[in-house]
N, C-alpha and C positions, 0 to 999 in steps of 0.2 A: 401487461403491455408488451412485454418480450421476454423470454425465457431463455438463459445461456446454459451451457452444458461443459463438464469434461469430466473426462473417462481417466478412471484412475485403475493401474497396471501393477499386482504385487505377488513374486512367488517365494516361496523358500528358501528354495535350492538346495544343494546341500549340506547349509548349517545346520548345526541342532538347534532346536527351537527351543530355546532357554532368553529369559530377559536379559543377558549379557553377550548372549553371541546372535540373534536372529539380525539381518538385514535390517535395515528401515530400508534401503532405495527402494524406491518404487518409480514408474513413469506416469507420468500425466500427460493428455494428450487432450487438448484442448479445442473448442466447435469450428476454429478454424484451421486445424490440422497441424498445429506447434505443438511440438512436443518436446518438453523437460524432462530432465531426471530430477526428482526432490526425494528427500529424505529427512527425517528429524533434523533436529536442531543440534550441532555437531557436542554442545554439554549434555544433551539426551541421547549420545552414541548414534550420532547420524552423521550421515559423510559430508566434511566441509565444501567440499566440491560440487556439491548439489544444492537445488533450493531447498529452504523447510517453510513449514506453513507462517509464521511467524515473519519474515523474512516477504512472504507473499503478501501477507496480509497488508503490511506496512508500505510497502511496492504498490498495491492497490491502490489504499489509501491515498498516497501522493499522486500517482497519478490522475484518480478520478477529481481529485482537489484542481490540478493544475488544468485541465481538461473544459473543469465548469467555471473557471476561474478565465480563462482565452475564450470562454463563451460572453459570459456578462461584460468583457472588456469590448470586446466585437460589437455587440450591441450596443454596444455605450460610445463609441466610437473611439477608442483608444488603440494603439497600435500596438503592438506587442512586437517586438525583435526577437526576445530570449527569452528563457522560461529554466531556472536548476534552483534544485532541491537538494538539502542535505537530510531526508528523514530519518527519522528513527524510533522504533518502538517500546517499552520496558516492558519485559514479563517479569509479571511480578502477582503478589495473591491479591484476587478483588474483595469487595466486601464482604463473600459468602466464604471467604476463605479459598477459592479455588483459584490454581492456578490461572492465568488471563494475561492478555495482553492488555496491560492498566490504561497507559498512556502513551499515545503516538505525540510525536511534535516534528513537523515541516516544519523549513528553513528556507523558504521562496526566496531566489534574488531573480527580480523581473528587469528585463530592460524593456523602455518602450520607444518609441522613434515618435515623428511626426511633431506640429504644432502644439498639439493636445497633448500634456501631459498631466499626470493627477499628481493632488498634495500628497503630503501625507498622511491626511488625513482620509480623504478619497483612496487611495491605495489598502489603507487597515478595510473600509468600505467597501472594498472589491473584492478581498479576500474573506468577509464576512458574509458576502453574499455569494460569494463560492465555496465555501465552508456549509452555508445552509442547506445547499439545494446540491450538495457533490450525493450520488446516490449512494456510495459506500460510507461516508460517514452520515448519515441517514440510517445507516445499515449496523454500525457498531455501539458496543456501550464505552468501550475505554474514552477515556474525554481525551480530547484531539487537541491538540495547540498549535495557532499558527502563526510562525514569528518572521513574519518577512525581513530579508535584508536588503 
C-alpha cells in the first residue's frame, strides 16, 4: 500500500575501531528530508544527545497510537482538544532470551471539547480500537499497554 524509506549515514573517522572506542553517531535522514543525529543507547556507549533506536521505536509507537486513536474519535464524532503521552519502553530479554524491547506502555491524557463526551468506559473503547488498528503496534511483538489518564 505504501512504502517509506530512510537512509542511514555512518563513518569511522579517526577512532580505532575497537568495541570501546568506535562512534555509534551516525545520521538518518528520513523520505522527507529530516534528518537526526542517532546513536546507540547512551548504556551501550552512544551519545545522550542523540536519538538511539529504542528511544525511536517507543516515539513511534505513541505516536502512531495517538494518530489512529484522533482518527476513530473523528469518525465517531468526538472532539478532541488535546492529546499527551508519557511513553515508555523497557529493554529487557524476550522469550528467546535476546535482548528486545519487552514492553512499551502509553500514558494518554486526552481532552475533549463539545456536547459529546465519552464514558469511561467508551474512552478504554477508543483506545482499544486505536490500539488494534495503530500500524506500528500491528508491527511489534513487545506487548503494548495502554493506561489512559
Amino acid at each position: 500500500m505504501s512504502e517509506h524509506t530512510a537512509t542511514l549515514a555512518w563513518t569511522r573517522g579517526d577512532a580505532t575501531f575497537t568495541y570501546e572506542t568506535y562512534s555509534r553517531d551516525h545520521r538518518l535522514v528520513f523520505e522527507n528530508g529530516l534528518e537526526t543525529l542517532a546513536s546507540s543507547a547512551p548504556a551501550y556507549a552512544g551519545n545522550p544527545k542523540a536519538l538511539n533506536p529504542e528511544t525511536l521505536l517507543v516515539g513511534a509507537l505513541a505516536s502512531c497510537h495517538m494518530l489512529t486513536f484522533l482518527a476513530v474519535c473523528a469518525k465517531r464524532g468526538y472532539v478532541v482538544e488535546r492529546y499527551e503521552d508519557s511513553a515508555s519502553g523497557r529493554l529487557d530479554k524476550n522469550a528467546e532470551g535476546r535482548m528486545a524491547i519487552t514492553h512499551i506502555t502509553l500514558r494518554p491524557k486526552v481532552a475533549f471539547s463539545g456536547e459529546k463526551q465519552p464514558t469511561a468506559e467508551e474512552l478504554e473503547r477508543l483506545h482499544e480500537r486505536a490500539h488494534a488498528n495503530c500500524f506500528i503496534a500491528n508491527s511489534v511483538r513487545a506487548e503494548v499497554e495502554v493506561q489512559p489518564g
